[in-house]
N, C-alpha and C positions, 0 to 999 in steps of 0.2 A: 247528122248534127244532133249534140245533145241538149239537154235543158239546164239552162245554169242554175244552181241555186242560190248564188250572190244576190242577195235583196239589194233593189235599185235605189239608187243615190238621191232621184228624183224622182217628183210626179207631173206628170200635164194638170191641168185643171181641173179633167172629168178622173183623171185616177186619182187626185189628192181627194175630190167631191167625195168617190167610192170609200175610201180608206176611210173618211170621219164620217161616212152616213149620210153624207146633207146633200140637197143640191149645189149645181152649179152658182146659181147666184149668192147661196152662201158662202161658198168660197170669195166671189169675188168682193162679197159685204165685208168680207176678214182682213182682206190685202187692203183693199180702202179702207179703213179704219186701221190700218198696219198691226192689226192684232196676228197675221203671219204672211213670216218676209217672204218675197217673191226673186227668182234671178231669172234676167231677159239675155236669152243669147237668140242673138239676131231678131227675128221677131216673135220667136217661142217664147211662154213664159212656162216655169218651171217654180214650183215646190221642192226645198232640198227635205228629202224625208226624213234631216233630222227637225225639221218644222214642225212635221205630221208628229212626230211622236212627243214632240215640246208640245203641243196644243192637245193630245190627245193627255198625257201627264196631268197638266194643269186643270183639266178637266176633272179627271178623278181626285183631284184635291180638292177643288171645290164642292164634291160630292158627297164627302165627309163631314 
């Protein structure tokens, strides 16, 4: 079996956490405050990583 290199569509919680650097309850302080959108399939919730990279964007503009 090989290793894909298609970057994933989605993150869980602790892989979006990983990707922006914060903890967990940061993330969740983001979704409740809908500063990034979440999708619920069944009872997973998911970050679509074009989120992650909307919120990681906006950040470096604020940086400037």
């Amino acid at each position: 079996m090989g290793t894909s290199t298609t970057p994933p569509a989605a993150f869980s919680i602790d892989e979006a956490a990983r990707q922006l650097s914060i903890g967990r309850s940061s993330v969740y302080a983001l979704i409740k405050t809908g500063d990034i959108r979440i999708v619920k399939i069944g009872r997973r919730t998911i970050i679509p990583a074009a989120e992650i990279a909307r919120i990681i964007s906006s950040d470096r503009r604020d940086d400037s």
